[in-house]
C-alpha positions in Angstrom: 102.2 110.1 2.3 104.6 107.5 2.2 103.7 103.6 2.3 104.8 103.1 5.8 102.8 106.4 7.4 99.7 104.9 4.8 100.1 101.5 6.2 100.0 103.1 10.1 97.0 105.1 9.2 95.1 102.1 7.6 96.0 100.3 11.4 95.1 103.3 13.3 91.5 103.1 11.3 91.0 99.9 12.2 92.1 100.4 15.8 90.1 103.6 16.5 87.2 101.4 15.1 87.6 98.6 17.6 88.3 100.8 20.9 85.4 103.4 19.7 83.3 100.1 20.3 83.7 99.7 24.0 86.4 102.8 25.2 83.6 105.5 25.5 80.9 103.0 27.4 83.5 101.7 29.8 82.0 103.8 32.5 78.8 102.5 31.8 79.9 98.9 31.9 82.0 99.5 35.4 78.6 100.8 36.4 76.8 97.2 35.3 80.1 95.9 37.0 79.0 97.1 40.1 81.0 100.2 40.6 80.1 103.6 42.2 80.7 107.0 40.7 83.9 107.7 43.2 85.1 103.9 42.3 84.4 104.5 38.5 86.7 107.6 38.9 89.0 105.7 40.7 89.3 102.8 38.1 89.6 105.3 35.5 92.5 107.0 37.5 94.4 103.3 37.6 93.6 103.3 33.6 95.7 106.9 33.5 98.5 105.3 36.0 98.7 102.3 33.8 99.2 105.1 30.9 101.3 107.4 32.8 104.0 104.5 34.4 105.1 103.3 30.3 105.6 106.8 28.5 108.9 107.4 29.5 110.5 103.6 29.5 108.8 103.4 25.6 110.8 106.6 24.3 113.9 105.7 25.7 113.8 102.4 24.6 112.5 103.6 20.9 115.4 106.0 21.2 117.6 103.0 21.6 116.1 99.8 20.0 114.0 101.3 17.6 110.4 102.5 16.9 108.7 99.7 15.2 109.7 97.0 17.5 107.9 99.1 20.3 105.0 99.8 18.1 104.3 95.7 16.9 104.5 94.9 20.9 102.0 97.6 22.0 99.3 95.9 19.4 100.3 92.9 20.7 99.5 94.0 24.1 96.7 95.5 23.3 95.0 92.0 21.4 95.6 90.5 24.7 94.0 92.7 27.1 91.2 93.5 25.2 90.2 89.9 25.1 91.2 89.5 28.8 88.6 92.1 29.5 85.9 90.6 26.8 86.2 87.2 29.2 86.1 88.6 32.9 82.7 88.2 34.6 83.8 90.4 37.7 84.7 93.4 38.4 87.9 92.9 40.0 89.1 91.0 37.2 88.3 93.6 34.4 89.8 96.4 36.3 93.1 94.4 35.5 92.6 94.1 32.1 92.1 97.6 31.9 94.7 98.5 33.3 96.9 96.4 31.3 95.4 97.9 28.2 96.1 101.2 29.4 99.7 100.2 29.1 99.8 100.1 25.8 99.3 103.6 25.5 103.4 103.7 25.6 102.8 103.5 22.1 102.3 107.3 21.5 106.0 108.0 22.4 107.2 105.6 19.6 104.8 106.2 17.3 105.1 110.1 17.5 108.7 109.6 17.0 108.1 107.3 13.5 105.3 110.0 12.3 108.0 112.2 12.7 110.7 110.8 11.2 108.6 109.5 8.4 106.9 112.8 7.5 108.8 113.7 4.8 108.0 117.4 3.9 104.9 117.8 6.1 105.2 119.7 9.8 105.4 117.6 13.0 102.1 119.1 13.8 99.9 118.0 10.8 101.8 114.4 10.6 100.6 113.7 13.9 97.1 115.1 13.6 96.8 113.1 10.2 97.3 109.8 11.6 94.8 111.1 14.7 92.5 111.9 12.3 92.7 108.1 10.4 92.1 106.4 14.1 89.4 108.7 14.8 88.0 108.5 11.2 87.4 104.4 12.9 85.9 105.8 15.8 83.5 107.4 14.1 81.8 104.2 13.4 83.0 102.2 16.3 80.6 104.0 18.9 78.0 104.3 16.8 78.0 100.1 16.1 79.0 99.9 19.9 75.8 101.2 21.1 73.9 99.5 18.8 75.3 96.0 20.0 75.2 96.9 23.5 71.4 97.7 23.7 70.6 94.5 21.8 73.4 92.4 23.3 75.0 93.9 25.9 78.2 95.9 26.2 80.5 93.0 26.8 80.2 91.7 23.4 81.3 94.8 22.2 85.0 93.7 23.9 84.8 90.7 21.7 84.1 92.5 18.3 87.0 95.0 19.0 89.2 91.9 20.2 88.8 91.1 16.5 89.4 94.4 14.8 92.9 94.9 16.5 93.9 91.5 15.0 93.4 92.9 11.9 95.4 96.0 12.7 97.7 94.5 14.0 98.5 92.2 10.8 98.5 96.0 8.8 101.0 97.4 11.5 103.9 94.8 11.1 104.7 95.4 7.8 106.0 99.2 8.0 109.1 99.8 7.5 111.9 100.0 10.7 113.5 103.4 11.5 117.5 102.8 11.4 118.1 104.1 15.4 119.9 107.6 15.7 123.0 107.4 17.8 123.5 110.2 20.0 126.9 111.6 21.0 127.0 111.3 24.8 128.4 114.5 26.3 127.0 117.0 28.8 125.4 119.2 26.1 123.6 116.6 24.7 121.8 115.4 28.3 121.1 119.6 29.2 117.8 119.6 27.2 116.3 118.2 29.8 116.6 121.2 32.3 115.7 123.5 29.1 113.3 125.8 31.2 111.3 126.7 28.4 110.7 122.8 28.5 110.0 122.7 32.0 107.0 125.9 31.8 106.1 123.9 28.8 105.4 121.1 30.3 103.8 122.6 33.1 101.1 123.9 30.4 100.6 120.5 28.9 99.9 119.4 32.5 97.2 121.9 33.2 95.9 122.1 29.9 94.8 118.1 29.5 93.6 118.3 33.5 91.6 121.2 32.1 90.1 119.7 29.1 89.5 115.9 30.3 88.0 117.1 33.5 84.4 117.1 32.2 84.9 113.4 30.2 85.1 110.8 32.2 81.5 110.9 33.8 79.9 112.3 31.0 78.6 109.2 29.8 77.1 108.6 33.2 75.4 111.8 32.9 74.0 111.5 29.4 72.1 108.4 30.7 71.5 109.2 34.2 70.6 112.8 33.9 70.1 113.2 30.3 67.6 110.1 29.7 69.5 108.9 26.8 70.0 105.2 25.7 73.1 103.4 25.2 72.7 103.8 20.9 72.3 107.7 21.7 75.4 107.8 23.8 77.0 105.6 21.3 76.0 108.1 18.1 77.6 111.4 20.3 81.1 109.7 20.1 80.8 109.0 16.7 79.9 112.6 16.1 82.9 113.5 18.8 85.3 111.2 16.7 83.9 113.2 13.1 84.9 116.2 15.0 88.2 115.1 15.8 88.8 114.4 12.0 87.1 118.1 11.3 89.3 119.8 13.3 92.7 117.8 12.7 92.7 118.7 9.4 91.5 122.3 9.8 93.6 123.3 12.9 96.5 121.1 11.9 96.9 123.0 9.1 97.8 126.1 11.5 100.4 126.8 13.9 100.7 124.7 16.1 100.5 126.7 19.0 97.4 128.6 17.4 95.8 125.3 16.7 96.3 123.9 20.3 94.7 127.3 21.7 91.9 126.8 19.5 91.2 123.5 20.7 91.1 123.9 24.3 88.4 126.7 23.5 86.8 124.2 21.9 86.5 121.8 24.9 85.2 124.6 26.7 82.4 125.3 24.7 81.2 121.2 24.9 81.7 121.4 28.4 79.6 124.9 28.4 76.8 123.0 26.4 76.1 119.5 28.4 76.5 122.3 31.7 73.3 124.7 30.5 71.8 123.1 27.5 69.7 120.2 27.1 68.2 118.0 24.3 70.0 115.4 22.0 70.5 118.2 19.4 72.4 120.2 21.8 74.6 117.2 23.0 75.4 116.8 19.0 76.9 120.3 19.0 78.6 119.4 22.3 80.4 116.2 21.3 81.1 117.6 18.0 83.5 120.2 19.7 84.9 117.4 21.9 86.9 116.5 18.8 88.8 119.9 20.1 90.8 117.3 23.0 92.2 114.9 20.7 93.5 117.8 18.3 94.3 119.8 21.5 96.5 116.5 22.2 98.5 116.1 18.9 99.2 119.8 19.2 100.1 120.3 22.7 102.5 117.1 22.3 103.9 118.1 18.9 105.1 121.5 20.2 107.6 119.5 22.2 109.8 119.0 19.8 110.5 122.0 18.8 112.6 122.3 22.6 114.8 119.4 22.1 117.2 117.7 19.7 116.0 115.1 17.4 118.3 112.2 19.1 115.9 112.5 22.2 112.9 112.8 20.5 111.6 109.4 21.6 112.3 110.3 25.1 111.1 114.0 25.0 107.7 112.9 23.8 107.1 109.9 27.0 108.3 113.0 29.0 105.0 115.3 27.5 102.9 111.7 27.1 103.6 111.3 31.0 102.6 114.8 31.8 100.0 114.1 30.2 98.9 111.1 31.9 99.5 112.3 35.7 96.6 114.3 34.5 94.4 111.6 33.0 95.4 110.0 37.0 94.3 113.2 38.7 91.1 114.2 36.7 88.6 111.3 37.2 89.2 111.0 40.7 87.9 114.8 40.9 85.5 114.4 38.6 83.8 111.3 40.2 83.7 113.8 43.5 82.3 116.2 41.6 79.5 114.2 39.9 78.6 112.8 43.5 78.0 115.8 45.1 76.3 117.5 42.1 76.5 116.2 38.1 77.2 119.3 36.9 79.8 120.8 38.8 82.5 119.1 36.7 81.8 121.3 33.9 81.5 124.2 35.7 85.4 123.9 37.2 86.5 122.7 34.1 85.5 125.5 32.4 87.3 127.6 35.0 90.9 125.7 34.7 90.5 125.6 31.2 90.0 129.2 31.1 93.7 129.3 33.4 94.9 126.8 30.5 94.7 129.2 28.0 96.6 132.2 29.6 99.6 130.1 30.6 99.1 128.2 26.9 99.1 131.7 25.2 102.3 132.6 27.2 104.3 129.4 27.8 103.7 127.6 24.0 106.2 127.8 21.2 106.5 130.8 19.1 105.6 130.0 15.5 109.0 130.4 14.0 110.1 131.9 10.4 110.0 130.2 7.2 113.7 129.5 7.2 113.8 127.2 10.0 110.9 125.0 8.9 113.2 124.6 5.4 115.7 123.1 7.5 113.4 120.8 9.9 114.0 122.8 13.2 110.6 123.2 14.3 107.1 122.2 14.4 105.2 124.6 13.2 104.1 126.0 9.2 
């Protein structure tokens, strides 16, 4: 690993330490706010439009300014709406600097495109999943310390504390190297990737496969306290065990194909929403979170097969494409799942069960072919 893609994982730690501290119990805190399950799922949904409306403007501008200039101002961004949302008192107030931080989830498309410039002889599939695995290696602790504090303190000092930590990271980020920008030649052949329909029934898997998977999250903690009897410090401990699986299951599925790995990791998400749907009993919720970690690896590995279908010059671009995909999804599934948990808790996991059982037919037929030796020798594709 090279000093720039060591220096991004040490920021990633640090940042997956600081949002693991207050990202999980956010529906618990909208709840203190004052907000209902359907308004929880529709504050959520304005978090995934935040996400959804900067994927595309970050990779082309990546693609044309550069990647590390993007990457320093999402930090940036992020330092200041996390302590926007540490000082609101209302409700109203935090839901806009919520949504601001959700903006800075434009970083993924530049920061996919550095990982994968900067890999050097690793695959695009287990570059991404390593630096996953260093923010979620953070998050292991950050829930754990975040439900400590907020059952002594209360959850908004656990905004404060991460305010903090992405200081720190973001001191670590600004000293990677910048990415000299690849000029592209500007003829018809070069702008027809974008009607590639393998891309298009691609994408169309990406969208049904996160709606699938992140349909039984974002009431989950809701229904760990409210029907499960946990406390806050419980709640806290099953991300941090979510988060270990995450770094479990990078590093073992990353290591596969990546269309292998990506099937493996929906399955995954099935089985934890299988578990909190028929089992009971802190044990069981262990098991449960632990094969959470399968959506973030499910993630990387449905957003690294996208390169593979277009040419390097647009990879900035290609990726907000998939990233927005993506987040139309993270819009769509809270405001179904908040329905859901009204009219009965565990129906959520029932139906995404179902979808994600739809997820991995089309995945199995619409995902990149693992392609020969060769062509990983010469940097054409994604998988090894």
């Amino acid at each position: 690993m090279n000093r720039s893609l060591l220096l991004i994982a040490v920021a990633m730690f640090a940042w997956g330490m600081g949002e693991g501290l207050f990202f999980y119990f956010q529906p618990i805190y909208l709840q203190q706010l004052g907000a209902n399950p359907l308004q929880i799922g529709a504050i959520l949904g304005v978090f995934g439009l935040a996400m959804t409306l900067s994927h595309i403007p970050a990779g082309y501008l990546a693609d044309r300014l550069g990647r590390k200039p993007l990457l320093v101002a999402a930090w940036m961004i992020g330092i200041l709406s996390t302590w926007f949302m540490a000082l609101a008192d209302t409700l109203p107030i935090f839901v806009i600097g919520l949504a601001i931080y959700g903006a800075t989830m434009f970083v993924m498309s530049p920061l996919y495109s550095y990982v994968t410039a900067a890999r050097g002889d690793l695959s695009v599939g287990r570059a991404i999943t390593l630096i996953s695995a260093s923010f979620n290696s953070g998050a292991v602790l950050g829930p754990w310390i975040g439900g400590q504090v907020g059952d002594l303190l209360g959850l908004r000092q656990n905004y404060f504390i991460a305010g903090w930590l992405f200081i720190l990271s973001t001191v670590v980020i600004v000293f990677i190297r910048p990415q000299p920008v690849e000029r592209a030649t500007l003829d018809r052949s070069d702008r027809s990737w974008i009607f590639n329909p393998r891309l298009g029934a691609y994408l169309g898997v990406v969208f049904l496969a996160f709606f699938a998977t992140y349909l039984p999250q974002p009431l989950s903690p809701n229904f760990l306290v409210n029907q499960g009897g946990l406390d806050l410090s419980q709640t806290g401990t099953l991300y941090s065990i979510s988060s270990i699986g995450v770094v479990v299951l990078n590093l073992a599925l990353g290591g596969l194909p990546a269309r292998t790995g990506f099937l493996l990791a929906q399955v995954s998400v099935a089985a934890f929403a299988l578990i909190l749907w028929r089992a009971s009993g802190f044990p069981w919720y262990v098991l449960g979170y632990f094969l959470l970690g399968g959506f973030k690896t499910s993630r990387s590995l449905g957003i690294a097969q996208v390169r593979e279908l277009v040419p390097e010059t647009r990879m900035g671009l290609a990726y907000g494409i998939a990233e927005t995909i993506a987040g139309i999804a993270v819009i769509l599934a809270p405001l179904l799942a908040g329905y859901l948990y009204k009219q009965e808790p565990t129906w959520m996991y029932v139906l995404g069960i179902l979808i994600i059982g739809l997820s991995l037919i089309a995945s199995a037929r619409f995902s990149p072919r693992p392609v020969t030796p060769v062509d990983l020798s010469a940097g054409s594709a994604l998988e090894t």
